[in-house]
LUMTI-541174 format. One line per 8 residues: number of its first residue (from 1); their letters; for each residue y, z, x of N, C-alpha, C. Coordinates in nm, 4 decimals, decimal comma, padded with zeros to 6 digits. Layout:
NUM = a = Y/Z/X/Y/Z/X/Y/Z/X | ...
***
This chain:
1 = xxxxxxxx = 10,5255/08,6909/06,1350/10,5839/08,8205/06,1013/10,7222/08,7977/06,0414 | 10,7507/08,8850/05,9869/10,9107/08,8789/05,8419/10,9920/08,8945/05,9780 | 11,1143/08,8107/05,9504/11,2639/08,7798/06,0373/11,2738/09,0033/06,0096 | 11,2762/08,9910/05,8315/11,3090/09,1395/05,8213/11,2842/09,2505/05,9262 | 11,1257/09,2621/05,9746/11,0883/09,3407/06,0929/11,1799/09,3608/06,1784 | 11,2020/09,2297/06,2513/11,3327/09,2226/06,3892/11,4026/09,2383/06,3502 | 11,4585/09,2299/06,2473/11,6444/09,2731/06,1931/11,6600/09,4526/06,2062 | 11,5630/09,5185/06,1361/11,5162/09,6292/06,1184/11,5352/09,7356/06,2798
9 = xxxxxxxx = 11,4058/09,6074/06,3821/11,3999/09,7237/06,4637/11,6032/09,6749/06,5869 | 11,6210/09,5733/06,5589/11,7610/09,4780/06,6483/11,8679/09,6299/06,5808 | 11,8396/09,6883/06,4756/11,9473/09,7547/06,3913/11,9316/09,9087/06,4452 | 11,8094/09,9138/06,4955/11,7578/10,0159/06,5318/11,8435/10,0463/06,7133 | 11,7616/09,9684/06,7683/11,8665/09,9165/06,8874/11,9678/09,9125/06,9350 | 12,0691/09,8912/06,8120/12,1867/09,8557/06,8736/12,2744/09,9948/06,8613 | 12,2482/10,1079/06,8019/12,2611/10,2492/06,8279/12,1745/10,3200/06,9002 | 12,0748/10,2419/06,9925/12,0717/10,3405/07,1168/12,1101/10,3978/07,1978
17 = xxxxxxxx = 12,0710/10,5362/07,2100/12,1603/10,6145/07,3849/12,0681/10,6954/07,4165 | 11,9131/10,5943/07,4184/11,8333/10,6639/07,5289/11,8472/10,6634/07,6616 | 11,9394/10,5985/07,6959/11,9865/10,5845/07,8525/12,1284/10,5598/07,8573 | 12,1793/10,5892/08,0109/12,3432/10,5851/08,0560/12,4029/10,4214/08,0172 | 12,3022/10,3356/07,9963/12,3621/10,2276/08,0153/12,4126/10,2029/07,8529 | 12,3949/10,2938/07,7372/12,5103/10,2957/07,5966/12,6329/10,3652/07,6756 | 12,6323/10,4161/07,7952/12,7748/10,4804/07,8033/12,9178/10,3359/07,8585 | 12,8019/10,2365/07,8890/12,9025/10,1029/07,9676/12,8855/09,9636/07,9011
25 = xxxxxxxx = 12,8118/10,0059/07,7931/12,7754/09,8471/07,7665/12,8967/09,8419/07,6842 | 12,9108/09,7305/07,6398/12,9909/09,6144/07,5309/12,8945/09,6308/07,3721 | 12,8142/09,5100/07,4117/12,6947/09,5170/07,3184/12,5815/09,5499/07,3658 | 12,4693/09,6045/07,2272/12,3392/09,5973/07,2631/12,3000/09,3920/07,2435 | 12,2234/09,3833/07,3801/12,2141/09,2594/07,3818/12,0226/09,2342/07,3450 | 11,9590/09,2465/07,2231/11,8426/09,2542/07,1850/11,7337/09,1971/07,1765 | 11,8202/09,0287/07,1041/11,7033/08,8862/07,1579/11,7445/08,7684/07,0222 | 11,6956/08,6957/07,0514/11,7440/08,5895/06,9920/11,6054/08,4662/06,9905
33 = xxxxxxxx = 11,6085/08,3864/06,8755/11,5418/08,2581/06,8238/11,4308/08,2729/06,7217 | 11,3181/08,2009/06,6662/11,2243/08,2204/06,5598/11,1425/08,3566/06,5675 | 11,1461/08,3960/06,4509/11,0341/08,5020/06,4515/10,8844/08,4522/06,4659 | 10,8467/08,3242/06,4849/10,7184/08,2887/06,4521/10,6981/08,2450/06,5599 | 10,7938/08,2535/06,6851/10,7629/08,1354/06,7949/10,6521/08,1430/06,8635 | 10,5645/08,0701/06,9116/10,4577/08,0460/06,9809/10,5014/08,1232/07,1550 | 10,6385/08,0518/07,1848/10,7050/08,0586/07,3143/10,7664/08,1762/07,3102 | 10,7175/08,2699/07,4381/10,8953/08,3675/07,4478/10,9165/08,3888/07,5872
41 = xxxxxxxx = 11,0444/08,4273/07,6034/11,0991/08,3866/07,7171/11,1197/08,5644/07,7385 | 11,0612/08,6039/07,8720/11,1341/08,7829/07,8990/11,2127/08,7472/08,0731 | 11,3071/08,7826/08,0432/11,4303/08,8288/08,1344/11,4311/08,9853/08,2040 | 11,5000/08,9936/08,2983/11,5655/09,0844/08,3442/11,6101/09,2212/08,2332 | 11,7732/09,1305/08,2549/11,8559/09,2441/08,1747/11,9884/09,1612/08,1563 | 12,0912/09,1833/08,0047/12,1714/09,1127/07,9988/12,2739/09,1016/08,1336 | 12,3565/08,9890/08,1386/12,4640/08,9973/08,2360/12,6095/09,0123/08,1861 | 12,7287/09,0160/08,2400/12,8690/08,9769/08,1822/12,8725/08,9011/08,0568
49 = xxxxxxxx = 12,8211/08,7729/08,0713/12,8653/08,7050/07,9165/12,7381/08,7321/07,8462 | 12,6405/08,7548/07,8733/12,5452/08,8152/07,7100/12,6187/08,9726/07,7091 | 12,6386/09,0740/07,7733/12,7111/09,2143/07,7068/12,8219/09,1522/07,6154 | 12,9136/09,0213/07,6713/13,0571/08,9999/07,5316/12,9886/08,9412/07,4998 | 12,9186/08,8679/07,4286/12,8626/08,7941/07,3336/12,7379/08,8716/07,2449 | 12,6800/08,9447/07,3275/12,5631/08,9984/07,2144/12,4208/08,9375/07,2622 | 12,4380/08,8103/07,2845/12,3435/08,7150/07,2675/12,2446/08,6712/07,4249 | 12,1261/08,7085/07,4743/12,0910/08,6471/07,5369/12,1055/08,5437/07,6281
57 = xxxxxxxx = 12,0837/08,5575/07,7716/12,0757/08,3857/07,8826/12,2233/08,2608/07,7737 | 12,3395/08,3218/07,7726/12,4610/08,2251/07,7213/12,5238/08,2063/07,8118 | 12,5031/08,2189/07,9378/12,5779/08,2139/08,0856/12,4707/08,0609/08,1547 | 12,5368/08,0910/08,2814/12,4592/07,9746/08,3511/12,3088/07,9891/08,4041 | 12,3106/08,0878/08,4077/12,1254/08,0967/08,4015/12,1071/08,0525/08,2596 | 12,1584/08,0627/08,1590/12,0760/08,0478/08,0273/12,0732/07,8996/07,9777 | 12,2095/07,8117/08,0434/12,1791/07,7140/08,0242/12,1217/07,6285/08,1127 | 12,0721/07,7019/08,2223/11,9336/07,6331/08,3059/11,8080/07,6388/08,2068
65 = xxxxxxxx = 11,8221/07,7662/08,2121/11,6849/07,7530/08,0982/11,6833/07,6754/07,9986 | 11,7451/07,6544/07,9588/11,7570/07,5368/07,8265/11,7545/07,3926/07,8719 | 11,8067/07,3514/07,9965/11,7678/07,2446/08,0509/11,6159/07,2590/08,0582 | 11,5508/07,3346/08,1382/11,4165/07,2885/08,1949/11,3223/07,3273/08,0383 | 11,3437/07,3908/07,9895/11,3052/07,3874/07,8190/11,2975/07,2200/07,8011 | 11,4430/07,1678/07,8172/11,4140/07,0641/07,7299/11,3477/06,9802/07,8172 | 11,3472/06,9870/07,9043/11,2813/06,8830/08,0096/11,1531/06,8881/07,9591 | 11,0476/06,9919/07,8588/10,9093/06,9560/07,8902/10,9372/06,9782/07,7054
73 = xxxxxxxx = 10,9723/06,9279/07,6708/11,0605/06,9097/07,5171/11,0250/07,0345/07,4018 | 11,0544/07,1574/07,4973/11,0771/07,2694/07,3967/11,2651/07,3104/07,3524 | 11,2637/07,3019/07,2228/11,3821/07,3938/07,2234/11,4500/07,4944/07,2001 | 11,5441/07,5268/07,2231/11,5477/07,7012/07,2629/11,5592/07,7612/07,0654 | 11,5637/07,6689/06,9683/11,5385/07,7295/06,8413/11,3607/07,7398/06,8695 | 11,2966/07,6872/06,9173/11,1509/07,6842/06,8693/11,0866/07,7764/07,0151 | 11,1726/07,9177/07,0695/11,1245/08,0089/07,1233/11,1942/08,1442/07,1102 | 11,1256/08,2445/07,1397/11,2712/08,3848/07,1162/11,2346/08,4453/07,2892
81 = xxxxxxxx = 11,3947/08,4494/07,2798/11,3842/08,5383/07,4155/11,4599/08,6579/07,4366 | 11,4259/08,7020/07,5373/11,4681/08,8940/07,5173/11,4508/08,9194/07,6515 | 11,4898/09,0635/07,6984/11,4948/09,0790/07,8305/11,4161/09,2120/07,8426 | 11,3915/09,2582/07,9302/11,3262/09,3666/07,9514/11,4440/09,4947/07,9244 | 11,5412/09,5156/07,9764/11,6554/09,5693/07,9160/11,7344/09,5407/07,7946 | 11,8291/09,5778/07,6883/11,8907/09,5725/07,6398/12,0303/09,5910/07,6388 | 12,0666/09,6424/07,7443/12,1873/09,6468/07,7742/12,2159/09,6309/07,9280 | 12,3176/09,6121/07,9710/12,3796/09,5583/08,0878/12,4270/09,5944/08,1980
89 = xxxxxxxx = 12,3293/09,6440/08,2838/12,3763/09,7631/08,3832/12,5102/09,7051/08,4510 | 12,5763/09,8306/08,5271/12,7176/09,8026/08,5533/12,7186/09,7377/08,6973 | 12,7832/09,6093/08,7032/12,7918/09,5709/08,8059/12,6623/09,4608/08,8234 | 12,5567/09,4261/08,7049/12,4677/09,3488/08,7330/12,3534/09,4033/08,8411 | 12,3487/09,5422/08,8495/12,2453/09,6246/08,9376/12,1351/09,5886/08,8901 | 12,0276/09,6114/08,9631/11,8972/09,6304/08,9311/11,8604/09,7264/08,7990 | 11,7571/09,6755/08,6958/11,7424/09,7975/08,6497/11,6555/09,9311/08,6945 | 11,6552/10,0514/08,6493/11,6387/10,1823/08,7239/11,5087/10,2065/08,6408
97 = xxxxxxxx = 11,4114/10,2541/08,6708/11,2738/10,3424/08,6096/11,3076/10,3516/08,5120 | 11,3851/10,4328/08,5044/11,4375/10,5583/08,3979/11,4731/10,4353/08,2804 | 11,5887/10,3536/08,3146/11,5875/10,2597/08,2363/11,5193/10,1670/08,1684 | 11,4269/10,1132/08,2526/11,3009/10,0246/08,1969/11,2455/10,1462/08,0488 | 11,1689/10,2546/08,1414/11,1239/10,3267/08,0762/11,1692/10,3669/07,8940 | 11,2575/10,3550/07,8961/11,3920/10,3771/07,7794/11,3985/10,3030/07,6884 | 11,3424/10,1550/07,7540/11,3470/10,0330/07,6777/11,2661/09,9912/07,6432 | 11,1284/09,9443/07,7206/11,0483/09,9188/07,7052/10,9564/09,9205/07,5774
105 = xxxxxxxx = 10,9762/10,0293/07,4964/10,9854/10,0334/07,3658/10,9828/09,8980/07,2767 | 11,1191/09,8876/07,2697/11,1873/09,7760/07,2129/11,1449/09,6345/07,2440 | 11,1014/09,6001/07,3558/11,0494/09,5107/07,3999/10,8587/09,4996/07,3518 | 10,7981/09,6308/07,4098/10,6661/09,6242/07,3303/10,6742/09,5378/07,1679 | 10,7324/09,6178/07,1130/10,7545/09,6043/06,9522/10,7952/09,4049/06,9178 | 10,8841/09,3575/07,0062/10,9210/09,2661/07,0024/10,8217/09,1294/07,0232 | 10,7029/09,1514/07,0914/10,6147/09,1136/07,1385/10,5397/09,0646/07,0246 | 10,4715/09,2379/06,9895/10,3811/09,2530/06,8808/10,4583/09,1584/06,7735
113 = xxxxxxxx = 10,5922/09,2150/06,7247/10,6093/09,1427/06,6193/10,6047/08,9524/06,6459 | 10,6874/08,9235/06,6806/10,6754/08,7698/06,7514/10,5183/08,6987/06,7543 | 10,4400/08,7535/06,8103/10,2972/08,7326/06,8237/10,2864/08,6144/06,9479 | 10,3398/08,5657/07,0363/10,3624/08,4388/07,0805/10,2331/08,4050/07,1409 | 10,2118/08,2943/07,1978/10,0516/08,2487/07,2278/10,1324/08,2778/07,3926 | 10,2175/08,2120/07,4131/10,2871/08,2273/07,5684/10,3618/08,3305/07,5835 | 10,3800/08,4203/07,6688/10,4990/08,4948/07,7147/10,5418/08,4223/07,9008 | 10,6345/08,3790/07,8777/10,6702/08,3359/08,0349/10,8355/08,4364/08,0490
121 = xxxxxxxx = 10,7572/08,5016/08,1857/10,8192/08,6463/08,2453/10,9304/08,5889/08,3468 | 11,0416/08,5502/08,3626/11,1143/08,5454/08,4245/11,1971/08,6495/08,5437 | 11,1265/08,6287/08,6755/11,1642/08,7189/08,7735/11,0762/08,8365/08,7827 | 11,0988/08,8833/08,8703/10,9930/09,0197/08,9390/11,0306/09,1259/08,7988 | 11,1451/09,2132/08,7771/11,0698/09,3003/08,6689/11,0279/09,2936/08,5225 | 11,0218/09,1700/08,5034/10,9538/09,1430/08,3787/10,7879/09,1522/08,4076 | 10,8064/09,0677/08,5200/10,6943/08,9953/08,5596/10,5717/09,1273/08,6253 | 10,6547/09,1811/08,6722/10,5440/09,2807/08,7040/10,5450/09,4114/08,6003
129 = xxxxxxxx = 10,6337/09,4352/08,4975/10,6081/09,5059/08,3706/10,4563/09,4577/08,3246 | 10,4665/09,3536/08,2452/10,4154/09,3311/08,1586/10,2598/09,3313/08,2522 | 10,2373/09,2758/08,3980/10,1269/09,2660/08,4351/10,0798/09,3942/08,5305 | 10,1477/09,4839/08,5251/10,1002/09,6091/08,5949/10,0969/09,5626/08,7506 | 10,1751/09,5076/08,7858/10,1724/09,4685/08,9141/10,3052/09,5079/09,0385 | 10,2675/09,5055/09,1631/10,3719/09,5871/09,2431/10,3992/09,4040/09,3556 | 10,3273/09,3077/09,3259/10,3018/09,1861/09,3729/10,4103/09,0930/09,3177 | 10,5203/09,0473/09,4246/10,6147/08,9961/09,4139/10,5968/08,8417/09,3220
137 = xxxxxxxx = 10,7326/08,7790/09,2729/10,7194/08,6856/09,2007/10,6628/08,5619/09,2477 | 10,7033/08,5273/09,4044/10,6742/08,4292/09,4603/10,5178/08,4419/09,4849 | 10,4633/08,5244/09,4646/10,2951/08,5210/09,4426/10,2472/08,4612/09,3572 | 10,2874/08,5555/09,2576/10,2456/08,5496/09,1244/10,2929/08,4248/09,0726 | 10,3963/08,3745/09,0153/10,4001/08,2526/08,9717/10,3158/08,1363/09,0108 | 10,3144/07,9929/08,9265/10,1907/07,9399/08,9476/10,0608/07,9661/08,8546 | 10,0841/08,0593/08,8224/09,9412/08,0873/08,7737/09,9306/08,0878/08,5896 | 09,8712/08,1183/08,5326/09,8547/08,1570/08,3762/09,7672/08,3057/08,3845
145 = xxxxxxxx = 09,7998/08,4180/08,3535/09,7427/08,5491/08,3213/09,7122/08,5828/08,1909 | 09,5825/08,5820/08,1464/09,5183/08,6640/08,0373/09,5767/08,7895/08,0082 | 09,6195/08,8054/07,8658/09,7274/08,9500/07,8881/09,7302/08,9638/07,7044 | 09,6195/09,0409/07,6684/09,6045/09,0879/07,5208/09,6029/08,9327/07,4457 | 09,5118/08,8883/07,4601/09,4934/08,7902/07,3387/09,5785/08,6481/07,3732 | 09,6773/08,6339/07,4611/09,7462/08,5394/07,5074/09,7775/08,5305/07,6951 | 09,8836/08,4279/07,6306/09,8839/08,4141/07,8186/10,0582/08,4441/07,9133 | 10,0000/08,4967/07,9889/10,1334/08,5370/08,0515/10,1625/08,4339/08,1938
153 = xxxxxxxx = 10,3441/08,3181/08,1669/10,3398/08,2951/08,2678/10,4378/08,3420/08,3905 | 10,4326/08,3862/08,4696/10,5307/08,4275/08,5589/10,6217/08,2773/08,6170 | 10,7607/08,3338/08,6301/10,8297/08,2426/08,7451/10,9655/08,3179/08,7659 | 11,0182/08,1844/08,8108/11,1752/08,2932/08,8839/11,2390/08,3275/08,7658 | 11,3372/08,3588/08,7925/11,4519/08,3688/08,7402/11,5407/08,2490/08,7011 | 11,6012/08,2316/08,6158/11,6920/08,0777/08,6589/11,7971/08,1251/08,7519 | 11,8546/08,2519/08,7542/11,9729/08,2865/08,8313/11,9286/08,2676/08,9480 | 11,7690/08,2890/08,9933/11,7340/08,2892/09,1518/11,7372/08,1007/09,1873
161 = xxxxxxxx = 11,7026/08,0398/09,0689/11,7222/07,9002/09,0969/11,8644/07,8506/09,1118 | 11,9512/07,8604/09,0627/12,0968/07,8359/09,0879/12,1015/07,9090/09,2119 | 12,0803/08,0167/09,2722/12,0885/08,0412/09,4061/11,9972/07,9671/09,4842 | 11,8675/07,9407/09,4485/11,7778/07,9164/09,5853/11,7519/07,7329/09,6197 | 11,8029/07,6943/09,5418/11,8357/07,5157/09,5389/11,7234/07,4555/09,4254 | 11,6827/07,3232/09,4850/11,5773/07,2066/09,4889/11,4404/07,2778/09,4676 | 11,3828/07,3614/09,5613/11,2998/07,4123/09,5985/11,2401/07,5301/09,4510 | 11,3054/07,5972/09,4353/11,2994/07,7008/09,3258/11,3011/07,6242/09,2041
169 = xxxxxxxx = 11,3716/07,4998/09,2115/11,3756/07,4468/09,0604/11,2513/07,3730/09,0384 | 11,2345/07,3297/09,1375/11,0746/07,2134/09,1245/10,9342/07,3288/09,0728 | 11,0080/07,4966/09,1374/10,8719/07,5440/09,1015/10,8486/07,5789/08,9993 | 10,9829/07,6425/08,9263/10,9812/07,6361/08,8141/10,9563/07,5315/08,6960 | 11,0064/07,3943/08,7017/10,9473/07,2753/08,6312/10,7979/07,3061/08,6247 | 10,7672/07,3129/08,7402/10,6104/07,3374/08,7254/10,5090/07,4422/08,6845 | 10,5789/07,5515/08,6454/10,5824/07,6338/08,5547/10,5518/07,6635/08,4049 | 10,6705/07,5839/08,3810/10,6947/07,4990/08,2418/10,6251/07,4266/08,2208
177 = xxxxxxxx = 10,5566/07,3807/08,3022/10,4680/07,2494/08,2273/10,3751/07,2915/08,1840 | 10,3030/07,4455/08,3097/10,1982/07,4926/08,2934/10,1706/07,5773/08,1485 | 10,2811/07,6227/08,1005/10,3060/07,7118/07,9893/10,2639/07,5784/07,8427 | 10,3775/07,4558/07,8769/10,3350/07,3621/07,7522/10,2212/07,3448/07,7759 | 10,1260/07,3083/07,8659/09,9475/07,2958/07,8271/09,9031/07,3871/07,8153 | 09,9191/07,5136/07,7785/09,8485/07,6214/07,7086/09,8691/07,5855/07,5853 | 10,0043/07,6164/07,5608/10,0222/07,6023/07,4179/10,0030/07,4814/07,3087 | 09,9510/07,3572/07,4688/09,8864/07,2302/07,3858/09,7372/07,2450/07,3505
185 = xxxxxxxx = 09,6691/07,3346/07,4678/09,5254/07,3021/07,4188/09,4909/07,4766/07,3928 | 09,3603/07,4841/07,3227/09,2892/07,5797/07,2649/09,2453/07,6249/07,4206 | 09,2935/07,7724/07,4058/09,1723/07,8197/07,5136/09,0309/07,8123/07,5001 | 08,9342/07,7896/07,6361/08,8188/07,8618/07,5883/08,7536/07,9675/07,5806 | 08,8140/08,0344/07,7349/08,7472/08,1379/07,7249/08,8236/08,3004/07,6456 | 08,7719/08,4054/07,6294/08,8435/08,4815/07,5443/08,9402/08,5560/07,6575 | 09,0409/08,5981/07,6383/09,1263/08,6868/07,7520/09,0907/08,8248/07,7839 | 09,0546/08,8686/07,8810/09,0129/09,0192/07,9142/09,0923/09,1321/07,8362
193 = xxxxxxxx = 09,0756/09,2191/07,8180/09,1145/09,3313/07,7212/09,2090/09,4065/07,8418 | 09,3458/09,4307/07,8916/09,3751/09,5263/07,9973/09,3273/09,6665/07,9836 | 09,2641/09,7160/07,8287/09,2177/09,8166/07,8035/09,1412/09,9097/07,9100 | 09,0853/09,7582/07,9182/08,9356/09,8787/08,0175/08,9830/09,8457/08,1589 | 09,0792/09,8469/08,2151/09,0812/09,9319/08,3449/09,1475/10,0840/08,2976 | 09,1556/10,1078/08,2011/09,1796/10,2354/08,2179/09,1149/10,3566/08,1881 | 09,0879/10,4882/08,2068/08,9363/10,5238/08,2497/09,0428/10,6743/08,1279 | 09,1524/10,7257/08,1457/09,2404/10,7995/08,0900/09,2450/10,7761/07,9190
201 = xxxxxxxx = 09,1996/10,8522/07,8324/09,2234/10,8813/07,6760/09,4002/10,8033/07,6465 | 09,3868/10,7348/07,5439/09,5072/10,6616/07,5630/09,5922/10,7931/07,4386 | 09,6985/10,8367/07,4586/09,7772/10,9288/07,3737/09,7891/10,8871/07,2191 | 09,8402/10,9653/07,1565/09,8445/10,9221/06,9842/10,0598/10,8443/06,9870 | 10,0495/10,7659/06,9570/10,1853/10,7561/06,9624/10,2379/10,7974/06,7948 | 10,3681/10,7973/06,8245/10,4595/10,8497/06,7133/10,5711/10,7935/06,6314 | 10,5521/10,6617/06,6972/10,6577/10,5430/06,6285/10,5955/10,4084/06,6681 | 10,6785/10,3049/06,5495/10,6052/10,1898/06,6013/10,6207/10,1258/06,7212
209 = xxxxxxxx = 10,7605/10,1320/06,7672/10,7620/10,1333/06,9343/10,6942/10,1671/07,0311 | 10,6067/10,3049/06,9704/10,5915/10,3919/07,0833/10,4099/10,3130/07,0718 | 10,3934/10,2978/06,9608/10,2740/10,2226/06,9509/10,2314/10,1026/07,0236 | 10,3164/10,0273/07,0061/10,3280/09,8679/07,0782/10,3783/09,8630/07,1927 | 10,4194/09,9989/07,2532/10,4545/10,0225/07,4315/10,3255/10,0669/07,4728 | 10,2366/10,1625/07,3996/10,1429/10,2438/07,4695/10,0110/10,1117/07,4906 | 09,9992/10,0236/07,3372/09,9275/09,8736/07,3927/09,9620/09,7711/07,4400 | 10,0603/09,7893/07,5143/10,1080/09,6618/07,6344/10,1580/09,7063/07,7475
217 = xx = 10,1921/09,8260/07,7372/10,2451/09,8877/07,8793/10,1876/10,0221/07,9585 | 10,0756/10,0773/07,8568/10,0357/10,1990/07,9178/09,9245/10,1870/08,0161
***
């Protein structure tokens, strides 16, 4: 997909005030690396140094991630990552319904455009966005999830690894590894459609956001 697309909808973005959090941010913090990447990385929500910078995981979670990236020899040019939020709630809070809801948009769209064979969900609300799930991270990770045509992998957070030691980092390595052998070998089997658990007429959407939220998040 054209860099143009993401410039387009990043431009779109960064004059949002569908939610309170344009009343505190710095920057809209939107996403960053190849438009073509195979790999993408979904986060939380920016922190202190991505709101002054603009830019995505540029703090010490981000350069964890870039360590264990390179450890299974991906690098952070040859993935794009983005967060489930776009801007930076105050105080590093949780994000709120209302908020996800707001955003989520932007993130659908980001997806679609990108096309990646992997999405690896970093932390519980990515992780249970994208998989319709109320099932904490420490479950879920470990695994590879069928999720529209590709694969979704769950794990922590890096911020929960700088807090949780040895233990959190080993699981994550192992994570990572699991994500590079997808993207080394051909699947075989085809990935389930999330379509059909749903039994409800899916709505007409009205933008391309609203399009690429209603097929990944409705």
């Amino acid at each position: 997909m054209s860099s143009d697309d993401l410039k387009i909808l990043a431009d779109e973005a960064a004059s949002c005030t569908a939610c309170v959090l344009a009343e505190t941010r710095t920057n809209v913090v939107f996403g960053a690396g190849g438009s073509d990447a195979d790999l993408m990385f979904i986060g939380e929500a920016p922190g202190r140094n991505e709101d002054l910078e603009g830019e995505p995981f540029v703090g010490a979670a981000g350069r964890l991630l870039d360590r264990l990236a390179d450890e299974v020899g991906i690098a952070r040019d040859d993935v794009y990552i983005a967060n489930v939020l776009k801007c930076r709630p105050p105080g590093n809070r949780d994000p709120r319904e209302e908020e996800i809801t707001a955003c989520k948009g932007y993130l659908a769209q980001q997806i679609k455009l990108i096309d990646p064979a992997v999405v690896m969900t970093l932390g519980n609300f990515a992780s249970k966005l994208l998989l319709k799930t109320t099932t904490g991270i420490t479950r879920l990770r470990g695994t590879a999830y069928p999720w529209w045509g590709r694969f979704v992998v769950p794990t922590f957070h890096p911020a929960a690894a700088l807090r949780g030691g040895e233990r959190v980092l080993n699981d994550m390595r192992e994570d990572f590894a699991l994500a590079c052998r997808i993207l080394d070998e051909s699947p075989v089997d085809e990935p389930a459609d999330p379509r059909s658990e749903h039994s409800e007429p899916t709505p007409q959407p009205t933008s391309l956001q609203e399009t690429a939220q209603l097929e990944f998040f409705a």
